[in-house]
PDB file of N, CA, C and O in Angstrom:
ATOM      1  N   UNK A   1      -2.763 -55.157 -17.411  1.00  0.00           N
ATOM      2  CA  UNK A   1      -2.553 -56.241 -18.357  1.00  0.00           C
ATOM      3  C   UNK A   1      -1.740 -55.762 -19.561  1.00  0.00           C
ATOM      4  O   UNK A   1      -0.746 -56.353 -19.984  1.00  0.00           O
ATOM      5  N   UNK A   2      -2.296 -54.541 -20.118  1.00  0.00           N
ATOM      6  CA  UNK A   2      -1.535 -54.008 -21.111  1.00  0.00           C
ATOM      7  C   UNK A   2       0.100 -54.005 -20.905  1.00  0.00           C
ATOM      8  O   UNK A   2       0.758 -54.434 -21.853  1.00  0.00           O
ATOM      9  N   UNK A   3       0.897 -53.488 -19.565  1.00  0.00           N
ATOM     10  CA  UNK A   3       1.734 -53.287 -19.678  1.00  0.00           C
ATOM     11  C   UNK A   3       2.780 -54.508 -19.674  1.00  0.00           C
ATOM     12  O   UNK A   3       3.837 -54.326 -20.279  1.00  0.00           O
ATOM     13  N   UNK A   4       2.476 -56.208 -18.790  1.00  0.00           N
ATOM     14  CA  UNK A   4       2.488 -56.980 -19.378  1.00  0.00           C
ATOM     15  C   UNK A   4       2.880 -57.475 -20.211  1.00  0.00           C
ATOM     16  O   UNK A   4       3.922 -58.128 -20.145  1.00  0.00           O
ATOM     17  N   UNK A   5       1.958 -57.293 -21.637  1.00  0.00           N
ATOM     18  CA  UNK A   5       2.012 -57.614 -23.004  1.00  0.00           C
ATOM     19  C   UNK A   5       3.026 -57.094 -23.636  1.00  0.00           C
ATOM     20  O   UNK A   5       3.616 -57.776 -24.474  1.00  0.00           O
ATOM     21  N   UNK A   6       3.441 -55.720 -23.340  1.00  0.00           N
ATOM     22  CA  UNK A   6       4.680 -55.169 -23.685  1.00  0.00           C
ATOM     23  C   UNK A   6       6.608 -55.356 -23.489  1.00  0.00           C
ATOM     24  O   UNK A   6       7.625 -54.672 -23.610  1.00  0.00           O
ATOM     25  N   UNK A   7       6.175 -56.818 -23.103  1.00  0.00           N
ATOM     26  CA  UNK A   7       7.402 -57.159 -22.592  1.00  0.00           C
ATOM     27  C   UNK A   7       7.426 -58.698 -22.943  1.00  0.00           C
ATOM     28  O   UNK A   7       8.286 -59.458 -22.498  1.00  0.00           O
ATOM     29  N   UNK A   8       6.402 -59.088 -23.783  1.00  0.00           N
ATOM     30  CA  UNK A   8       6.015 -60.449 -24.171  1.00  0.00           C
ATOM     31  C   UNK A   8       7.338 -60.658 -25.166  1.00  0.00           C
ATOM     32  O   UNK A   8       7.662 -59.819 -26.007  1.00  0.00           O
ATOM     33  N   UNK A   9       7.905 -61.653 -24.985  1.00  0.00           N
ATOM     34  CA  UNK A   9       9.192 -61.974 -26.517  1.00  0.00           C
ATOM     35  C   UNK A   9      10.885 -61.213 -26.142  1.00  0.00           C
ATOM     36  O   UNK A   9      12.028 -61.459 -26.528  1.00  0.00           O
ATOM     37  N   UNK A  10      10.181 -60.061 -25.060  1.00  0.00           N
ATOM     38  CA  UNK A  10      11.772 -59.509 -25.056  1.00  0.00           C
ATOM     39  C   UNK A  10      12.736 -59.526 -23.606  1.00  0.00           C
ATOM     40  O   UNK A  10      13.931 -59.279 -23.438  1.00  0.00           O
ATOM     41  N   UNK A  11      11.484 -59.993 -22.508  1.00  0.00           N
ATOM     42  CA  UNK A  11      12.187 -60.226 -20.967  1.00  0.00           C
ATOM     43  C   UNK A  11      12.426 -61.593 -21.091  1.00  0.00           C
ATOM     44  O   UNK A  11      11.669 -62.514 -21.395  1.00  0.00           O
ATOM     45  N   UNK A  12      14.155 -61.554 -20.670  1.00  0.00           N
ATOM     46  CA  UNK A  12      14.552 -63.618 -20.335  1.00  0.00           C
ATOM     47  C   UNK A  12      14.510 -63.776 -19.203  1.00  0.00           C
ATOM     48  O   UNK A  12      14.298 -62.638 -18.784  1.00  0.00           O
ATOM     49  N   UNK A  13      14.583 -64.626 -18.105  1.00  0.00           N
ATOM     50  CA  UNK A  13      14.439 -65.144 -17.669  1.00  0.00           C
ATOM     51  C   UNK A  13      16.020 -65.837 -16.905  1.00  0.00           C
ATOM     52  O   UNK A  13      16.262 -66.971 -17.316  1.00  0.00           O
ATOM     53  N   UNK A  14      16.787 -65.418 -16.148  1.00  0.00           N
ATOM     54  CA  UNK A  14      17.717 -65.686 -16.296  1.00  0.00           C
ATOM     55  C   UNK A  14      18.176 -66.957 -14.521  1.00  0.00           C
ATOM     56  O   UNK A  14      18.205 -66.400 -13.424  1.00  0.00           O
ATOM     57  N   UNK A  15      18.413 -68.258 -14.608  1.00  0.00           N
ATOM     58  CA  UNK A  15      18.426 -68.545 -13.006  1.00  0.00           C
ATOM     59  C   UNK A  15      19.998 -69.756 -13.487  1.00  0.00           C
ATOM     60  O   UNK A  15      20.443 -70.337 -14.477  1.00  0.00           O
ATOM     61  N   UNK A  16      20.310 -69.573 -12.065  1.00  0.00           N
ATOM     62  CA  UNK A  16      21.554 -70.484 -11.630  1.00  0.00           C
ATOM     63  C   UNK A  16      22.635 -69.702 -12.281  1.00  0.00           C
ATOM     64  O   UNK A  16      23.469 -70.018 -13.129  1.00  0.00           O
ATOM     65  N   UNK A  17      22.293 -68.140 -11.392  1.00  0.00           N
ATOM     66  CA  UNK A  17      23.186 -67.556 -10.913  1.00  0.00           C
ATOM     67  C   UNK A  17      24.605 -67.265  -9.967  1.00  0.00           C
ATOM     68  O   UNK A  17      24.439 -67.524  -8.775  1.00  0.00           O
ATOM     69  N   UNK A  18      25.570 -66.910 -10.233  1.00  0.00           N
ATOM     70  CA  UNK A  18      26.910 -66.979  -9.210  1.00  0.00           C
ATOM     71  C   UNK A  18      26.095 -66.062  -7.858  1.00  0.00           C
ATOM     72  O   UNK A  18      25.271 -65.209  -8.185  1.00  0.00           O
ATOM     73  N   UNK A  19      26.318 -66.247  -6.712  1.00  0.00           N
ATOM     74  CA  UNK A  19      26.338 -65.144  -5.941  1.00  0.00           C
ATOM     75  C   UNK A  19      27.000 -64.041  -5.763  1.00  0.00           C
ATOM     76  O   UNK A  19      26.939 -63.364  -4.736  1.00  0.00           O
ATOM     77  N   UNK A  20      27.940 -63.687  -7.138  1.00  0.00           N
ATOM     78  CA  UNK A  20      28.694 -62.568  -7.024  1.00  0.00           C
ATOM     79  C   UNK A  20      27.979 -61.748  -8.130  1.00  0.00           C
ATOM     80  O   UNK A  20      28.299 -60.585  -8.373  1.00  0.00           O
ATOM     81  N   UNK A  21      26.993 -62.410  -8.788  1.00  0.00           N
ATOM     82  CA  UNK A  21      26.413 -61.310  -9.810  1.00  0.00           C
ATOM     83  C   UNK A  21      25.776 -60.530  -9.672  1.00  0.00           C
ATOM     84  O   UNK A  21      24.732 -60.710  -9.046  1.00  0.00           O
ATOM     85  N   UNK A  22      26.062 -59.466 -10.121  1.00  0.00           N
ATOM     86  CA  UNK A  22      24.756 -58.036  -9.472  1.00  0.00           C
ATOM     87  C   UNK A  22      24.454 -58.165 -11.097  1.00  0.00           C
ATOM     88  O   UNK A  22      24.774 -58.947 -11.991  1.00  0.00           O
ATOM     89  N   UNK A  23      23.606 -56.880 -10.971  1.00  0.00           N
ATOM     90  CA  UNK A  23      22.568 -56.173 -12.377  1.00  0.00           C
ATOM     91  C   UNK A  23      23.867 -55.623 -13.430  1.00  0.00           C
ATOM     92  O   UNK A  23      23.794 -55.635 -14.659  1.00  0.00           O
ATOM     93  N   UNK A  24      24.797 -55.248 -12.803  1.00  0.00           N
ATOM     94  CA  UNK A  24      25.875 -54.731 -13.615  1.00  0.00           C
ATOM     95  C   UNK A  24      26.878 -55.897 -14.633  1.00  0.00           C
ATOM     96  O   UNK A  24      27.267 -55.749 -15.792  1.00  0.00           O
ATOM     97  N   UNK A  25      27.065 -56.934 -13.784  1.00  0.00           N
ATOM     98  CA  UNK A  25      27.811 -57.977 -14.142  1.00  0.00           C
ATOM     99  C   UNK A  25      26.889 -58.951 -14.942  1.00  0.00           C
ATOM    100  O   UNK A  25      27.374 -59.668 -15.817  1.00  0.00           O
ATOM    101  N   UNK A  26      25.400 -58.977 -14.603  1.00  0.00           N
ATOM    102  CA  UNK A  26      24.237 -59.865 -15.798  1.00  0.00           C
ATOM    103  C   UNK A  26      23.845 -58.899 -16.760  1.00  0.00           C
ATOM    104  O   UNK A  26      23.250 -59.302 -17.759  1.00  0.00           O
ATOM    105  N   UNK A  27      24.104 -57.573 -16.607  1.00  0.00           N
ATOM    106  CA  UNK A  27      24.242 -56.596 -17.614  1.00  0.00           C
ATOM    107  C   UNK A  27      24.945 -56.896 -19.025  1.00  0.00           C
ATOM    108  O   UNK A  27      24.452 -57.084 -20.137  1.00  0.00           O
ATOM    109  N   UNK A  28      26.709 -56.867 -18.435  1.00  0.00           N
ATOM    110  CA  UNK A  28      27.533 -56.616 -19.012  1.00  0.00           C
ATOM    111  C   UNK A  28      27.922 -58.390 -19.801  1.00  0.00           C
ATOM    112  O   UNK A  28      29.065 -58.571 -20.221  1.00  0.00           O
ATOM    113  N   UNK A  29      26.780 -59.638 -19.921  1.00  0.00           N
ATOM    114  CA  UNK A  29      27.288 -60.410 -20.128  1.00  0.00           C
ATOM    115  C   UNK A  29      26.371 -61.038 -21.405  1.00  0.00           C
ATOM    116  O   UNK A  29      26.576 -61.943 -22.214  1.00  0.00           O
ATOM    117  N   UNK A  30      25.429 -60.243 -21.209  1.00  0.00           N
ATOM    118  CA  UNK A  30      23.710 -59.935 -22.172  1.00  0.00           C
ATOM    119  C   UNK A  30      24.240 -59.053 -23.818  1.00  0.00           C
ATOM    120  O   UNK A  30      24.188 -59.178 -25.042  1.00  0.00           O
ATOM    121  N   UNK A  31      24.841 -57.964 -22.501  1.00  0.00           N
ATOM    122  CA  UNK A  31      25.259 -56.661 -24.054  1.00  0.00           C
ATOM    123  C   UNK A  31      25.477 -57.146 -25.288  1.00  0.00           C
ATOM    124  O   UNK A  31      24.666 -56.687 -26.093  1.00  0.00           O
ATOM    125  N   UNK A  32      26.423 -58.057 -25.854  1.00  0.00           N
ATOM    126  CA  UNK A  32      26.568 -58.475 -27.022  1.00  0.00           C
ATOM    127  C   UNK A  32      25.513 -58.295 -28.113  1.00  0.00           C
ATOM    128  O   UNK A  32      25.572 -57.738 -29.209  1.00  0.00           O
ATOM    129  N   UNK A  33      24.417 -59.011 -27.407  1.00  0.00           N
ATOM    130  CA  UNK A  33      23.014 -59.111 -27.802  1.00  0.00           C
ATOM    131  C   UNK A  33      22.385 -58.271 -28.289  1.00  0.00           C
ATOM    132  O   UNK A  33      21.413 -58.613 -28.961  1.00  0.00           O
ATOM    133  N   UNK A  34      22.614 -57.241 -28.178  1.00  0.00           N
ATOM    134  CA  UNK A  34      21.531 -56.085 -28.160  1.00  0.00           C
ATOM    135  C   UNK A  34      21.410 -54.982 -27.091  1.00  0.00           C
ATOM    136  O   UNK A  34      22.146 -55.081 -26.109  1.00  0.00           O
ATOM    137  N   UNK A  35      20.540 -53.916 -27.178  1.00  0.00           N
ATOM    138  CA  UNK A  35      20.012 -52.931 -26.049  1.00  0.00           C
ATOM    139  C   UNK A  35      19.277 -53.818 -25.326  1.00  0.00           C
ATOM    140  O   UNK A  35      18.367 -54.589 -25.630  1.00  0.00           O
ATOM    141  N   UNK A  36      19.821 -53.574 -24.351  1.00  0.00           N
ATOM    142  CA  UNK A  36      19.249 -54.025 -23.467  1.00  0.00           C
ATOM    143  C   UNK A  36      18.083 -52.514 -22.431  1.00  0.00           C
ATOM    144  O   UNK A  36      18.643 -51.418 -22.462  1.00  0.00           O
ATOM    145  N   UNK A  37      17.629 -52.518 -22.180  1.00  0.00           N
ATOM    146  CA  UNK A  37      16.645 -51.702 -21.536  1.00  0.00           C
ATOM    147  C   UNK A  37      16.388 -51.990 -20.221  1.00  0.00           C
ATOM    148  O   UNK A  37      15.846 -51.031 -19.671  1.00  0.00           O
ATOM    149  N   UNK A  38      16.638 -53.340 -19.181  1.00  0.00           N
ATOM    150  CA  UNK A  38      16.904 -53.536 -18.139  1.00  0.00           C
ATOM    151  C   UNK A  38      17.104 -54.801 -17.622  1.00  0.00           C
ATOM    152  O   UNK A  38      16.577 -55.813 -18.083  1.00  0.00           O
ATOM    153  N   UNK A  39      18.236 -54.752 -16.194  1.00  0.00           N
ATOM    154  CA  UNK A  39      19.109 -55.980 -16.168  1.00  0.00           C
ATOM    155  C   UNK A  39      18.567 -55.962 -15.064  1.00  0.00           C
ATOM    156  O   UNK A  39      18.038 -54.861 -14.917  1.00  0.00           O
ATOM    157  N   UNK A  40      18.352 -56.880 -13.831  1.00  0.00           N
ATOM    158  CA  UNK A  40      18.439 -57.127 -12.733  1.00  0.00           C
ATOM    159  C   UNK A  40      18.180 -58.194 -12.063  1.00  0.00           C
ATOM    160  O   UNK A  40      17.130 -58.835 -12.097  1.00  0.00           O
ATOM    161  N   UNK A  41      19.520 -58.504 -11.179  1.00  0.00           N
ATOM    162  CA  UNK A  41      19.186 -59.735 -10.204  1.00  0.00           C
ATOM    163  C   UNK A  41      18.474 -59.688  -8.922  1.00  0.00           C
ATOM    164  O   UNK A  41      18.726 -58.897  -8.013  1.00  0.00           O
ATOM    165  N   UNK A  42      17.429 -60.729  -8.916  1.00  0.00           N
ATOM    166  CA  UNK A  42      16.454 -61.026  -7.217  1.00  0.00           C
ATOM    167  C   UNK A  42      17.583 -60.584  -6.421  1.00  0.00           C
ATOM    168  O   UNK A  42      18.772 -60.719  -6.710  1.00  0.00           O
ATOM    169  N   UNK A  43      17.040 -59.991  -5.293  1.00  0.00           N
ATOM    170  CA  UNK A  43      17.595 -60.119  -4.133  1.00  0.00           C
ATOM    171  C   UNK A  43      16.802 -60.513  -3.066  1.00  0.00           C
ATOM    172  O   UNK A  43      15.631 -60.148  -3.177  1.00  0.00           O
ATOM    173  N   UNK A  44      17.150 -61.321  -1.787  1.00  0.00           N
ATOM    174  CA  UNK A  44      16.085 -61.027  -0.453  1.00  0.00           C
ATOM    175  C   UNK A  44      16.182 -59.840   0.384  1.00  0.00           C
ATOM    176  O   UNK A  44      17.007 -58.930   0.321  1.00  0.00           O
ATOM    177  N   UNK A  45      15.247 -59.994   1.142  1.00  0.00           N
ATOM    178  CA  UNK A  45      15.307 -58.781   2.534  1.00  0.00           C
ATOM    179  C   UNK A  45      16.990 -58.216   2.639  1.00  0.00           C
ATOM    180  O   UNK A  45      17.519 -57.117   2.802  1.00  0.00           O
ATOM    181  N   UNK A  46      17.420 -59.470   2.467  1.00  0.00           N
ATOM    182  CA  UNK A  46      18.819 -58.743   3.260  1.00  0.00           C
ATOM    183  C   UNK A  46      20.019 -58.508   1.888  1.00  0.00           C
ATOM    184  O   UNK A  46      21.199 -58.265   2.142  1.00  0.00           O
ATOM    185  N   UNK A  47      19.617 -58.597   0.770  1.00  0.00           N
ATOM    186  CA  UNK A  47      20.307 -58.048  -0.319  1.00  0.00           C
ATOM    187  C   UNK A  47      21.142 -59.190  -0.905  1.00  0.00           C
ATOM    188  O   UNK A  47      21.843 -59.012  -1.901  1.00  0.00           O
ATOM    189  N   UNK A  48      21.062 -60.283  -0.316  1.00  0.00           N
ATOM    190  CA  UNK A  48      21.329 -61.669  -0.946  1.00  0.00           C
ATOM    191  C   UNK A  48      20.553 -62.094  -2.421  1.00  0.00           C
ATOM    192  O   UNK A  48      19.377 -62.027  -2.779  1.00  0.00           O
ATOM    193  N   UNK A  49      21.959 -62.620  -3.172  1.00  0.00           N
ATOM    194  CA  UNK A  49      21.322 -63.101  -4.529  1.00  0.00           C
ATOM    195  C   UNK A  49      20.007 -63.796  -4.296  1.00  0.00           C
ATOM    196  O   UNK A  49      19.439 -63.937  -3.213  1.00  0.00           O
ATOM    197  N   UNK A  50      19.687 -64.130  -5.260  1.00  0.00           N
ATOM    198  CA  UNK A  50      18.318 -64.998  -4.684  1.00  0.00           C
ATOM    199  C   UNK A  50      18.599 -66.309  -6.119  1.00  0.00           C
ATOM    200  O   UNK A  50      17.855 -67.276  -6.280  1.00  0.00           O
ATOM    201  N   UNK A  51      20.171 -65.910  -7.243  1.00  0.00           N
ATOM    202  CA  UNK A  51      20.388 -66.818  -7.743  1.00  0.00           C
ATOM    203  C   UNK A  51      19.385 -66.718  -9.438  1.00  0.00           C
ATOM    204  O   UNK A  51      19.391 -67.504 -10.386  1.00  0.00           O
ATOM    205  N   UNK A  52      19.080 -66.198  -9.357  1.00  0.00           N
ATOM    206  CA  UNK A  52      18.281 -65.550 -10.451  1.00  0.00           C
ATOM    207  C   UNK A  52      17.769 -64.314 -10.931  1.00  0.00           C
ATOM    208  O   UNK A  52      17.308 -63.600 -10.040  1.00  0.00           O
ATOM    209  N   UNK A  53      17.705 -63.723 -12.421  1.00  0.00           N
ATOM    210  CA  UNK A  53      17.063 -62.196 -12.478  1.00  0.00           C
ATOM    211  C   UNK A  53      16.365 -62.428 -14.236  1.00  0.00           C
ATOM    212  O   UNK A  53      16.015 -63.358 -14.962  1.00  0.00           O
ATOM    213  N   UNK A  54      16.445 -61.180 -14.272  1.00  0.00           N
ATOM    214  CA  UNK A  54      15.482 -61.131 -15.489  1.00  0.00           C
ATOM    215  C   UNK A  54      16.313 -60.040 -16.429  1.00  0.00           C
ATOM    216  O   UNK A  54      16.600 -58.987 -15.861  1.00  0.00           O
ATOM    217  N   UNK A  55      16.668 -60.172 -17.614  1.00  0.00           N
ATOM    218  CA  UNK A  55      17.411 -58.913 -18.473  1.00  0.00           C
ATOM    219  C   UNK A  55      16.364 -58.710 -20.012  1.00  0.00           C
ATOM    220  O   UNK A  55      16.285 -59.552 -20.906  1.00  0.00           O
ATOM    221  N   UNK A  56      15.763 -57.587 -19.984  1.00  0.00           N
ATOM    222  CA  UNK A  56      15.018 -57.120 -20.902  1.00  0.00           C
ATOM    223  C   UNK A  56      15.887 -56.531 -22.019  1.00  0.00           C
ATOM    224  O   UNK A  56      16.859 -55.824 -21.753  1.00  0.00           O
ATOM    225  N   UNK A  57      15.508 -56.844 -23.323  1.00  0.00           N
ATOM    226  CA  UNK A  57      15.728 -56.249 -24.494  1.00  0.00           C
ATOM    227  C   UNK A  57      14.793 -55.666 -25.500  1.00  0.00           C
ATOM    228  O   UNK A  57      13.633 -56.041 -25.674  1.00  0.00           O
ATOM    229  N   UNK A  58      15.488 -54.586 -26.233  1.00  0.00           N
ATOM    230  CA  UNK A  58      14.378 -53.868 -27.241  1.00  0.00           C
ATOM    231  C   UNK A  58      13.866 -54.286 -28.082  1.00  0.00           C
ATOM    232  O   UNK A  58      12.928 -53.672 -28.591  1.00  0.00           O
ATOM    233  N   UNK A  59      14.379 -55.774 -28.665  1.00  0.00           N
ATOM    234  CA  UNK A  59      13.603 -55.901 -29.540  1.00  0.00           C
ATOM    235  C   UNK A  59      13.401 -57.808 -29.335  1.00  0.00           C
ATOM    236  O   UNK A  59      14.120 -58.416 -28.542  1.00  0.00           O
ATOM    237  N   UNK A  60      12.666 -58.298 -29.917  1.00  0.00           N
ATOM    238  CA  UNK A  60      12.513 -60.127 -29.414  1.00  0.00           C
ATOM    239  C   UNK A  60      13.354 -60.733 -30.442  1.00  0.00           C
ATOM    240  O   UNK A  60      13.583 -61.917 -30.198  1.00  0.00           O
ATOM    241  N   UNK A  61      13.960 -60.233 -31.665  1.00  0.00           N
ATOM    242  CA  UNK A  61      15.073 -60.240 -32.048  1.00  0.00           C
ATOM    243  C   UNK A  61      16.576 -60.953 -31.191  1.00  0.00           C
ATOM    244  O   UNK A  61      17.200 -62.014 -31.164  1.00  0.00           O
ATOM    245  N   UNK A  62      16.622 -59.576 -30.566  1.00  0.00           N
ATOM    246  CA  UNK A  62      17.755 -59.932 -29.932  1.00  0.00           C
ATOM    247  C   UNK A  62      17.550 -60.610 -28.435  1.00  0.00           C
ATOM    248  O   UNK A  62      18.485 -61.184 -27.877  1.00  0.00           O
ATOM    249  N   UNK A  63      16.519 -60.514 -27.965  1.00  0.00           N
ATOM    250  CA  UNK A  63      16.608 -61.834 -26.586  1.00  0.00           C
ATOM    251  C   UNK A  63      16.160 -63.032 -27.436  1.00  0.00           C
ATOM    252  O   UNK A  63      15.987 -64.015 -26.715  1.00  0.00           O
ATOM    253  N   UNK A  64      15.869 -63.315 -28.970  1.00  0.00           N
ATOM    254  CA  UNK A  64      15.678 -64.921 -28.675  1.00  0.00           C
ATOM    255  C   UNK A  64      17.386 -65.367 -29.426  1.00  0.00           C
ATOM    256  O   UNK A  64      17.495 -66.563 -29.698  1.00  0.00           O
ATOM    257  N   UNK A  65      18.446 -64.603 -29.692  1.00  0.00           N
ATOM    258  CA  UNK A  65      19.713 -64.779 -30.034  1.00  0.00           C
ATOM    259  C   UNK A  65      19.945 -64.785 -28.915  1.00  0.00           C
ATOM    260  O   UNK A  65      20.412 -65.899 -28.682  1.00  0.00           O
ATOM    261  N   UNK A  66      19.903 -64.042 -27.758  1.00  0.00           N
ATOM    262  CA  UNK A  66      20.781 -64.026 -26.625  1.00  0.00           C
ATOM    263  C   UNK A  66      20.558 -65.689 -25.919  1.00  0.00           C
ATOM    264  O   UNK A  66      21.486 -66.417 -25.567  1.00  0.00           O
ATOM    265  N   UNK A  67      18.897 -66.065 -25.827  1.00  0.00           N
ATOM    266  CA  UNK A  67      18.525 -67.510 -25.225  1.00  0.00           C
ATOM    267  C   UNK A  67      19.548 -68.254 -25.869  1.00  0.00           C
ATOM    268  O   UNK A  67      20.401 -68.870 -25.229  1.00  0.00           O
ATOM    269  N   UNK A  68      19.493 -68.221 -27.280  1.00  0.00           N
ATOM    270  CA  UNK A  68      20.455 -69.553 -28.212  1.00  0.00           C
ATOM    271  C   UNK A  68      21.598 -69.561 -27.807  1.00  0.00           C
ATOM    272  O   UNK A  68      22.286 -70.578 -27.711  1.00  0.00           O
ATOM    273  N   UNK A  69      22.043 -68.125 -27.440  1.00  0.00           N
ATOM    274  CA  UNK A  69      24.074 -68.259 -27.327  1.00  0.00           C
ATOM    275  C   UNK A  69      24.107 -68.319 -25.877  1.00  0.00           C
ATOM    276  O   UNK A  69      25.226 -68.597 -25.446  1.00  0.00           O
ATOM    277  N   UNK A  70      22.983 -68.094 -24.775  1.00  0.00           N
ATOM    278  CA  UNK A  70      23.431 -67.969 -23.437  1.00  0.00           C
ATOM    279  C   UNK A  70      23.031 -68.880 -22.632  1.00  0.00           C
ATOM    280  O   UNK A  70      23.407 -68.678 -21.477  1.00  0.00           O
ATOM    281  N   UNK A  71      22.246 -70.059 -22.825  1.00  0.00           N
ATOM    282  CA  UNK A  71      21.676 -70.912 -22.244  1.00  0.00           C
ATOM    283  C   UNK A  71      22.221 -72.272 -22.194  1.00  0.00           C
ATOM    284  O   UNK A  71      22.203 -73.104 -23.101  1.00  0.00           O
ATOM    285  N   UNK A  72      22.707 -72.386 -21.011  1.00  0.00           N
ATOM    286  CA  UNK A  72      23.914 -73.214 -20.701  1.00  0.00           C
ATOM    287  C   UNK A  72      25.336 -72.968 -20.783  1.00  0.00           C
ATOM    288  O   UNK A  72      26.200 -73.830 -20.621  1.00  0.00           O
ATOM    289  N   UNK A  73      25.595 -71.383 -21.120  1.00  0.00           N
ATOM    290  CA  UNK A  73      26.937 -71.414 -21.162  1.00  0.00           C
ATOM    291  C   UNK A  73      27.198 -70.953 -19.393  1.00  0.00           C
ATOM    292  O   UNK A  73      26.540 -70.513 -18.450  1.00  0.00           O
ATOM    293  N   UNK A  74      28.900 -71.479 -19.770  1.00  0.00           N
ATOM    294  CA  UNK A  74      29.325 -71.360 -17.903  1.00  0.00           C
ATOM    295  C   UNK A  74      29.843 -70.429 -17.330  1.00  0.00           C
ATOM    296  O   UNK A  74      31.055 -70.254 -17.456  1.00  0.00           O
ATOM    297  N   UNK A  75      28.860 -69.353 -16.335  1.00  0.00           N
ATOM    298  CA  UNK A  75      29.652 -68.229 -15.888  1.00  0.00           C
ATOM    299  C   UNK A  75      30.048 -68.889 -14.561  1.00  0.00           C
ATOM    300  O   UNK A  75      29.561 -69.607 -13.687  1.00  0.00           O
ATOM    301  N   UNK A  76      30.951 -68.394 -14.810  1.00  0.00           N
ATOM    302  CA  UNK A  76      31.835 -68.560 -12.948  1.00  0.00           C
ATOM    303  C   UNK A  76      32.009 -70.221 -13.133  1.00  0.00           C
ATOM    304  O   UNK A  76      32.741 -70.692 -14.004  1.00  0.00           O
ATOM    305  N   UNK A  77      31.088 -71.200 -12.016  1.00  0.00           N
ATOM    306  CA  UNK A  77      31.176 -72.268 -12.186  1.00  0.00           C
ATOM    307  C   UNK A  77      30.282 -72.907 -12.316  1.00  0.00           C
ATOM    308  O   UNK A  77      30.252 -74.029 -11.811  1.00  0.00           O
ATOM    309  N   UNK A  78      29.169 -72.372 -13.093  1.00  0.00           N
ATOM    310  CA  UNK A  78      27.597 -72.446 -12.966  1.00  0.00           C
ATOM    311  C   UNK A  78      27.087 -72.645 -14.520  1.00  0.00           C
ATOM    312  O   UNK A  78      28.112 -72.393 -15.154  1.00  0.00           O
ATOM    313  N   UNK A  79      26.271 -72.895 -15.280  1.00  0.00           N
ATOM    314  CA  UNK A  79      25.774 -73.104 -16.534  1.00  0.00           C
ATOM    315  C   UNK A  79      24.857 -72.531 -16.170  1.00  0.00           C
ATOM    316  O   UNK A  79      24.373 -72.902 -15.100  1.00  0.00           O
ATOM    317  N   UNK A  80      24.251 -71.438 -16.862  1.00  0.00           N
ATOM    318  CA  UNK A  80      23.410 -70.272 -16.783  1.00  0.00           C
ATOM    319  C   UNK A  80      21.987 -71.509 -17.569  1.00  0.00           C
ATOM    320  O   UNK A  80      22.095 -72.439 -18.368  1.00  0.00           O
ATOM    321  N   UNK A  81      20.812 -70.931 -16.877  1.00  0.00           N
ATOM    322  CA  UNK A  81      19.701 -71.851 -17.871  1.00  0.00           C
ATOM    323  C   UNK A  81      18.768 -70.313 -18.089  1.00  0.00           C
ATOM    324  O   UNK A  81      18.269 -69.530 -17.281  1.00  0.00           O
ATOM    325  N   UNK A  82      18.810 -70.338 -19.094  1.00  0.00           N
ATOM    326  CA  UNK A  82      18.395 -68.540 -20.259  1.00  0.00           C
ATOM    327  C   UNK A  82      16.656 -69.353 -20.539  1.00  0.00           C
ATOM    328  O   UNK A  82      16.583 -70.564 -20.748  1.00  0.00           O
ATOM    329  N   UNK A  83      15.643 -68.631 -20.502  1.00  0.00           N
ATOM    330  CA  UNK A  83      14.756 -68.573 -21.544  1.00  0.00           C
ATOM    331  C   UNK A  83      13.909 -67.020 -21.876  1.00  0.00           C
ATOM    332  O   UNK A  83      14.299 -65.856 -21.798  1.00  0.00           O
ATOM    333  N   UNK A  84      12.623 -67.612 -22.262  1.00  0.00           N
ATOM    334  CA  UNK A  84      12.279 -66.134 -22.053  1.00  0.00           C
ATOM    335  C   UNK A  84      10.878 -66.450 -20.846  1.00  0.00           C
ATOM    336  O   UNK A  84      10.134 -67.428 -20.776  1.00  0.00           O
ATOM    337  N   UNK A  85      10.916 -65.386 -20.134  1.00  0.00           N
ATOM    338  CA  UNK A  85      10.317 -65.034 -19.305  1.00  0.00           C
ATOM    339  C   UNK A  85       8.610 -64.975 -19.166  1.00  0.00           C
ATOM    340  O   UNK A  85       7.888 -64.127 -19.690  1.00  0.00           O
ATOM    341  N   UNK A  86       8.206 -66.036 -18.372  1.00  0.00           N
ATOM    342  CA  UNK A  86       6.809 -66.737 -18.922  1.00  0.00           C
ATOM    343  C   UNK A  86       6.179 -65.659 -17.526  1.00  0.00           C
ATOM    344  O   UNK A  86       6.544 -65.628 -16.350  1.00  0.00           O
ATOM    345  N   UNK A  87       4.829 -64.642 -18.444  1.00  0.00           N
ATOM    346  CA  UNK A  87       4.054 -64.158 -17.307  1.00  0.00           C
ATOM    347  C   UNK A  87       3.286 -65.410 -16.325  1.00  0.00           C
ATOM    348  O   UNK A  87       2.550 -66.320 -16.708  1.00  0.00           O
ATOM    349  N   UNK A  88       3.748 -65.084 -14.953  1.00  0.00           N
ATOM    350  CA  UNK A  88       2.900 -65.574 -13.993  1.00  0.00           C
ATOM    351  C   UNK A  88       0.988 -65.231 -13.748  1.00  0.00           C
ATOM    352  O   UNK A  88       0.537 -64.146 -13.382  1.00  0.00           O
ATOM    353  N   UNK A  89       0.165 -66.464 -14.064  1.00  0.00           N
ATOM    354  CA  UNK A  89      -1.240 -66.040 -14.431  1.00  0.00           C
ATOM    355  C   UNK A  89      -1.739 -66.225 -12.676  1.00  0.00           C
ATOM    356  O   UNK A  89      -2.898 -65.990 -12.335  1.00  0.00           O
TER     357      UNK A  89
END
């Protein structure tokens, strides 16, 4: 549970993804924002987007600036929908 809590305010939530985005490219589109500490998009079994990921930052600072400037803007041909990342109970 503890470890959890440690990620409360600073993991977003990131879906309606391109299928060309890896962890590098939802990386490199976050950075502005802040340190980021880790990027990565779902994949399935077979390494297919799954269209969504999650990009963590150091401080809740900078992921609740990143939600305001990134949520709804249009990568590729897609409007990204940003929040922050609600633990599953």
């Amino acid at each position: 549970m503890e470890k959890l809590n440690k990620y409360q305010g600073v993991n977003l939530y990131i879906k309606n993804l391109e299928d060309d985005v890896d962890d590098d490219k939802l990386r490199a589109e976050f950075e502005p924002f802040g340190t980021i500490t880790s990027a990565k998009v779902m994949r399935d079994d077979r390494s297919i987007s799954k269209g969504f990921g999650f990009v963590c930052f150091s401080t809740p600072e900078e992921a609740t600036k990143a939600v305001a400037e990134m949520n709804n803007k249009m990568i590729g041909s897609k409007p990204l929908y940003v929040s922050m990342a609600q633990r599953r109970e």
